[in-house]
VOGU-3710 file (C-alpha; in Angstrom, 3 decimals, decimal comma):
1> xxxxxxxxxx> -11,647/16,663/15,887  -12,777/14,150/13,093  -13,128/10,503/13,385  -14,010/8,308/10,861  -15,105/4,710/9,650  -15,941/3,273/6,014  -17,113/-0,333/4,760  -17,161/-1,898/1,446  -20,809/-2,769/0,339  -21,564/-5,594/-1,850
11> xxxxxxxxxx> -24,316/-3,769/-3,215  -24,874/-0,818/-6,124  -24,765/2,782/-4,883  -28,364/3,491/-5,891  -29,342/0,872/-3,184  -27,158/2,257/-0,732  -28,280/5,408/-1,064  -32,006/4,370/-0,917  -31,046/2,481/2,799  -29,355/5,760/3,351
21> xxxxxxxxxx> -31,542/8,671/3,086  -34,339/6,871/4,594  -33,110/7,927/8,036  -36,566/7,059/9,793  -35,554/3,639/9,470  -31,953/4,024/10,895  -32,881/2,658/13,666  -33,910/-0,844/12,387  -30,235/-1,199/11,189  -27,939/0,786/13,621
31> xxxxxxxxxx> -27,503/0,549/17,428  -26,313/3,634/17,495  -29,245/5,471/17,237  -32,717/4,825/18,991  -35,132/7,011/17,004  -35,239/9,491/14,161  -37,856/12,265/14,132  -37,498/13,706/10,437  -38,684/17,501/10,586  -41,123/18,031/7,684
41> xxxxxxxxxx> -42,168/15,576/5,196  -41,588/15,427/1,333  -38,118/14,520/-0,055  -34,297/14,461/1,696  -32,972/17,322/0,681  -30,673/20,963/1,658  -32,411/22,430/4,169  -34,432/18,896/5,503  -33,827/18,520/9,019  -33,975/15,560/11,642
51> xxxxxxxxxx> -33,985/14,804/15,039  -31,840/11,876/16,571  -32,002/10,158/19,836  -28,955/8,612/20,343  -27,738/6,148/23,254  -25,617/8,230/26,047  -25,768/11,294/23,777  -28,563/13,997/24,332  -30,923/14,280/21,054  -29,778/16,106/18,255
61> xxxxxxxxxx> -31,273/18,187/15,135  -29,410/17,674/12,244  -30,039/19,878/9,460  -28,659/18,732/5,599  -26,694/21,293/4,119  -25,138/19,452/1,287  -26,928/16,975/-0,700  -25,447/15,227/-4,017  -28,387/12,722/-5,305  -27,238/9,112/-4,990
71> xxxxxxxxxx> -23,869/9,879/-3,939  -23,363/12,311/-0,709  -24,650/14,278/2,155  -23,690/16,119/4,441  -25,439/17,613/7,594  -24,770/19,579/10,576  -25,751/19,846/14,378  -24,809/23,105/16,525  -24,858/22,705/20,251  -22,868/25,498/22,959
81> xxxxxxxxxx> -19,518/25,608/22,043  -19,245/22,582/19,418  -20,566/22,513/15,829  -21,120/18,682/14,364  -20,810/17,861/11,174  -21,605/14,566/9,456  -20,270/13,499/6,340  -21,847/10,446/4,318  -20,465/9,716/0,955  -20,857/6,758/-1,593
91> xxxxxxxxxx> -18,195/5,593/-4,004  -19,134/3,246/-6,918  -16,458/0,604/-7,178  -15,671/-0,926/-10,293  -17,241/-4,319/-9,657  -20,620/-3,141/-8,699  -20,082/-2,550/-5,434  -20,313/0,540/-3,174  -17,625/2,045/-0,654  -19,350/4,044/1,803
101> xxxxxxxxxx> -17,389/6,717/3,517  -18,621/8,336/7,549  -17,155/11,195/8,968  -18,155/13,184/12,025  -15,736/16,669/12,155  -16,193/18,974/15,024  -15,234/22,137/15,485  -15,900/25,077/18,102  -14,584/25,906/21,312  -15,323/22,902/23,401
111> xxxxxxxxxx> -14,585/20,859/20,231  -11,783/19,124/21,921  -12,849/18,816/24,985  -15,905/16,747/23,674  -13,957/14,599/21,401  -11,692/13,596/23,909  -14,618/12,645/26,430  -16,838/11,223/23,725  -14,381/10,185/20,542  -14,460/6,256/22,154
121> xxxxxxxxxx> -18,190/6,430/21,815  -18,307/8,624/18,162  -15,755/6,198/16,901  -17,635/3,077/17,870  -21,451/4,896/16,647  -19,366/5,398/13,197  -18,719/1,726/13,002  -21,871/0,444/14,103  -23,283/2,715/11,177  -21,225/1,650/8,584
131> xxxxxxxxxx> -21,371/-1,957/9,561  -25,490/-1,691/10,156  -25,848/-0,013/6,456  -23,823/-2,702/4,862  -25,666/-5,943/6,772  -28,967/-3,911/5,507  -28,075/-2,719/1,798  -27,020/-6,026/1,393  -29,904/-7,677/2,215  -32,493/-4,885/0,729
141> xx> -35,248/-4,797/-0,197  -36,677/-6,622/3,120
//
């Protein structure tokens, strides 16, 4: 299953992507997650993992697995029967501003058995992402 959610930034993609990768601080500007546990210092990068505590979800690792500076990355969380994948991506508009693009696919067994009991809830997290990274790239550096 894959459910998705984007938002127009008025901001440049290098600032989005510095709100972005700083996923420590995701939850200062999201309500859809409550705390983020990265797994080793030094930069975000392939291989960098974190741990999210999310509201009526049970915490997660996510480990990156596709990184494109400035522009995209991608990570992934395995649990018993359902792989996770998240998919954040930046497109430079011609005007200065930023189009970011969510996506959370999930495949596996129980794949749609979880999207149909939790796709209301993934769909809504997705928004409150996008809309939480706008309000903050927007208003960044504060």
């Amino acid at each position: 299953m894959r459910f998705e959610a984007t938002a127009e930034i008025a901001a440049d993609a290098e600032q989005v992507w510095a709100v972005l990768v700083d996923v420590e601080r995701w939850p200062e500007w999201t309500t859809s997650v409550t705390r983020v546990e990265r797994g080793e210092s030094g930069p975000f990068a392939v291989g960098a993992t974190a741990r999210l505590t999310q509201p009526k979800l049970r915490p997660a690792v996510w480990r990156v697995t596709e990184l494109t500076e400035g522009r995209e990355f991608t990570w992934v969380s395995d649990t018993p029967g359902v792989r996770t994948r998240g998919e954040h991506r930046l497109v430079p508009l011609p005007d200065g501003r930023t189009r970011v693009e969510l996506a959370i696919d999930q495949s596996g067994p129980l794949a749609g058995l979880i999207g149909r009991l939790y796709g209301g809830l993934l769909r809504r997290y997705l928004r409150l992402e996008a809309d939480g990274l706008k309000r903050r790239s927007e208003r960044w550096p504060s």
